[in-house]
C-alpha positions in Angstrom: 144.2 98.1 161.9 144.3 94.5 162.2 142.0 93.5 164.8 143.6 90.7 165.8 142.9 90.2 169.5 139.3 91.4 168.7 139.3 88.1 166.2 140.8 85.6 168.1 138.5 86.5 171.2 135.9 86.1 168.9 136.9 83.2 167.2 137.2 81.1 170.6 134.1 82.1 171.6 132.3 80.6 168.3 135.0 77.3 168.8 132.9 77.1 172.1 130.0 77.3 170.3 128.7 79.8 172.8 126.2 81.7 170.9 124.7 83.9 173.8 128.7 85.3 174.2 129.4 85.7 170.7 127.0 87.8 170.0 127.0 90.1 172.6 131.4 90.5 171.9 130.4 91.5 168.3 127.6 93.8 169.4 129.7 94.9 171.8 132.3 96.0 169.2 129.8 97.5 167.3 128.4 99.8 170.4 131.5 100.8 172.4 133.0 101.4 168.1 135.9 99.6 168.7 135.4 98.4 165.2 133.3 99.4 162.2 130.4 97.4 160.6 132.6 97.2 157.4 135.4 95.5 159.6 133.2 93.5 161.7 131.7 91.8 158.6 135.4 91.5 156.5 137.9 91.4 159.6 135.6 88.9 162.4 132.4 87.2 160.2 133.9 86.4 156.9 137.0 85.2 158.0 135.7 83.0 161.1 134.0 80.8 158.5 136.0 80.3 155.7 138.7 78.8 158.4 136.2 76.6 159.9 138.2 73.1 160.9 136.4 70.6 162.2 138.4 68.5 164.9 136.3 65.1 164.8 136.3 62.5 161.9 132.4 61.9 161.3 131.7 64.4 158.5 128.1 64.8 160.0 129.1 66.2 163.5 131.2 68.3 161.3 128.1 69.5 158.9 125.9 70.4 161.8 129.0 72.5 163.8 129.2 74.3 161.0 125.7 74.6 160.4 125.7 75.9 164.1 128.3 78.4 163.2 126.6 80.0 160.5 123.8 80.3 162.8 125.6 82.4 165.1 127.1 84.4 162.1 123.4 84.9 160.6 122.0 86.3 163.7 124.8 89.1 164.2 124.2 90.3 160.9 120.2 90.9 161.5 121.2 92.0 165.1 123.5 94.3 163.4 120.9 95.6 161.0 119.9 98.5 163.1 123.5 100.1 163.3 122.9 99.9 159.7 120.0 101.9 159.8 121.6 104.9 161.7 124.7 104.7 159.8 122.0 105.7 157.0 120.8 108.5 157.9 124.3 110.0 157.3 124.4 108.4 153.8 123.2 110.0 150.7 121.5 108.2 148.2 122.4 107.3 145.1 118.8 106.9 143.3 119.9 102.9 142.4 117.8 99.9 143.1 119.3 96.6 144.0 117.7 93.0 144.6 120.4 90.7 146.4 119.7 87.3 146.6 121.3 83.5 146.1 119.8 81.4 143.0 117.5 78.6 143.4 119.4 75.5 144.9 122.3 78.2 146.5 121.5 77.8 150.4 125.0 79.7 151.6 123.0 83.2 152.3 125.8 84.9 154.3 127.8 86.9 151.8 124.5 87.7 150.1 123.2 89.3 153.3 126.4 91.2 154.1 126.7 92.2 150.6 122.9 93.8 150.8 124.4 95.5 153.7 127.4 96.7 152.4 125.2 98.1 149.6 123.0 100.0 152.0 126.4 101.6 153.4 127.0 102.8 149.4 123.5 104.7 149.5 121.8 101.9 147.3 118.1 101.3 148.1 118.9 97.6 148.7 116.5 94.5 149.2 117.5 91.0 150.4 114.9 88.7 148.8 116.7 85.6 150.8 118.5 82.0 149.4 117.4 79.6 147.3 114.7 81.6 144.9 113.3 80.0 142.6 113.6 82.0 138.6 109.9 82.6 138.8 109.9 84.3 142.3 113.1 86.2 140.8 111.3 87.6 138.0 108.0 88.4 140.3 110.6 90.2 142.8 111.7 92.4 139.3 107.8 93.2 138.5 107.3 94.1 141.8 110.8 96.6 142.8 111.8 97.0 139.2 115.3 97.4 140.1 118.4 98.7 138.3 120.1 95.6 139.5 119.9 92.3 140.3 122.9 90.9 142.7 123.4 86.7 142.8 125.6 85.3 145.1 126.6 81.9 144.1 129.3 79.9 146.8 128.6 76.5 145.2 130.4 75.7 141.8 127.5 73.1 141.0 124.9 76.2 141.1 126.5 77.7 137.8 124.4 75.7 135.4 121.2 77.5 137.4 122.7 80.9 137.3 123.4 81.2 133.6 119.8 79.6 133.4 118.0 82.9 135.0 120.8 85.0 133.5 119.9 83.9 130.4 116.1 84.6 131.1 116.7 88.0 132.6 118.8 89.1 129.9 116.0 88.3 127.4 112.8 89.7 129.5 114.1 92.2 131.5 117.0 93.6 129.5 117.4 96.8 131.5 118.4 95.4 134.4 121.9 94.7 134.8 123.0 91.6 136.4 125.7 91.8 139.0 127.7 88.0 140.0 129.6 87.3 143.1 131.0 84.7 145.5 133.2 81.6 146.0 132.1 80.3 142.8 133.2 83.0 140.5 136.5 82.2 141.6 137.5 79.9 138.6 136.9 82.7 135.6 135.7 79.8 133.3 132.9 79.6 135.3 131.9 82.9 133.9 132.6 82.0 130.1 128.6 81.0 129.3 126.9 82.9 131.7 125.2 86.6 130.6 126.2 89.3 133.3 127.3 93.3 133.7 129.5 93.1 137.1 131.5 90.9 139.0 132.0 91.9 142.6 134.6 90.2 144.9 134.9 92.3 147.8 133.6 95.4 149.7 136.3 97.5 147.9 135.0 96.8 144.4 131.1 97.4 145.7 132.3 101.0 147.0 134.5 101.6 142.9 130.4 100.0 141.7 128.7 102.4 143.8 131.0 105.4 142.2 130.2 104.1 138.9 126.8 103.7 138.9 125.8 106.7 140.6 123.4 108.8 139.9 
């Protein structure tokens, strides 16, 4: 199923920047179950903001559009978080702890929310800690849920140095807890030369085969 109606409806709802609208279309989805959450988040979310374009030349009209955007995108996902919640009574779970977050200086939170989510759907007691945490709030969030994984999502190439930074410092504190990698700047595989990790994740397909494997 492609869902392509459903996307460009959506898509010209967000180009209007009408929040109130696009909301209540995706919710709308959700409640009539025209579409799944799995496809709402990969077929309509994802996808309406890697193809952002920006029509006008000043690059800071441009920021705050898509600023706006994301806004609109972050607000489905908690608005969605309750169909989450029934979905998981259904779900069985898999006895796994994970800790999803973005690395200090990482501000692009979406695909770590929606990754949290997705892990939920697996049966994984997952726990967004939110963007942009510092190492030593990382390691306090470890003391405190003592997961079985940590999960960084990294969309900035620049924020590599800082990852392999906490990686490194996880792997020699807190050796038991796997480190799980994913996101727009895993993309080049040099970038994962230097750094310490157990799992690289690109899509909801290979967090279902992770789920399977780690089961248990």
């Amino acid at each position: 199923m492609t869902y392509e109606k459903e996307f460009n409806k959506f898509l010209s709802l967000l180009e209007k920047e009408d929040k109130e609208q696009s909301v209540l279309y995706a919710l709308s989805l959700l409640e009539t179950k025209k579409i799944s959450i799995e496809d709402l988040y990969k077929v309509l979310l994802a996808p309406s903001l890697m193809y952002f374009k920006c029509d006008v030349d000043d690059l800071e009209i441009c920021i705050w559009k898509e600023h706006h955007r994301t806004s609109i995108i972050r607000t489905i996902l908690e608005s969605s978080y309750s169909y989450i919640v029934k979905r998981k009574e259904a779900i069985k779970n898999i006895g796994k702890k994970v800790v999803v977050l973005t690395p200090a200086f990482e501000y692009h939170e979406i695909a770590a929310i929606m990754v949290s989510h997705f892990m939920l759907l697996q049966g994984f007691d997952s726990s967004y800690i939110g963007a942009n945490v510092p190492n030593t709030e990382i390691i306090s969030a470890i003391r405190t849920y003592k997961p079985d994984f940590i999960a960084f999502s990294v969309t900035n190439p620049y924020n590599i140095v800082v990852t392999k930074q906490v990686c490194d410092e996880l792997k020699r504190f807190f050796p038991e807890v796997k480190i799980v990698l994913g996101g727009q700047a895993f993309k080049d595989q040099a970038a994962l030369s230097s750094i310490q990790y157990d799992y690289l994740l690109d899509n909801f397909d290979d967090i279902k085969k992770f789920a399977d494997e780690v089961k248990a």
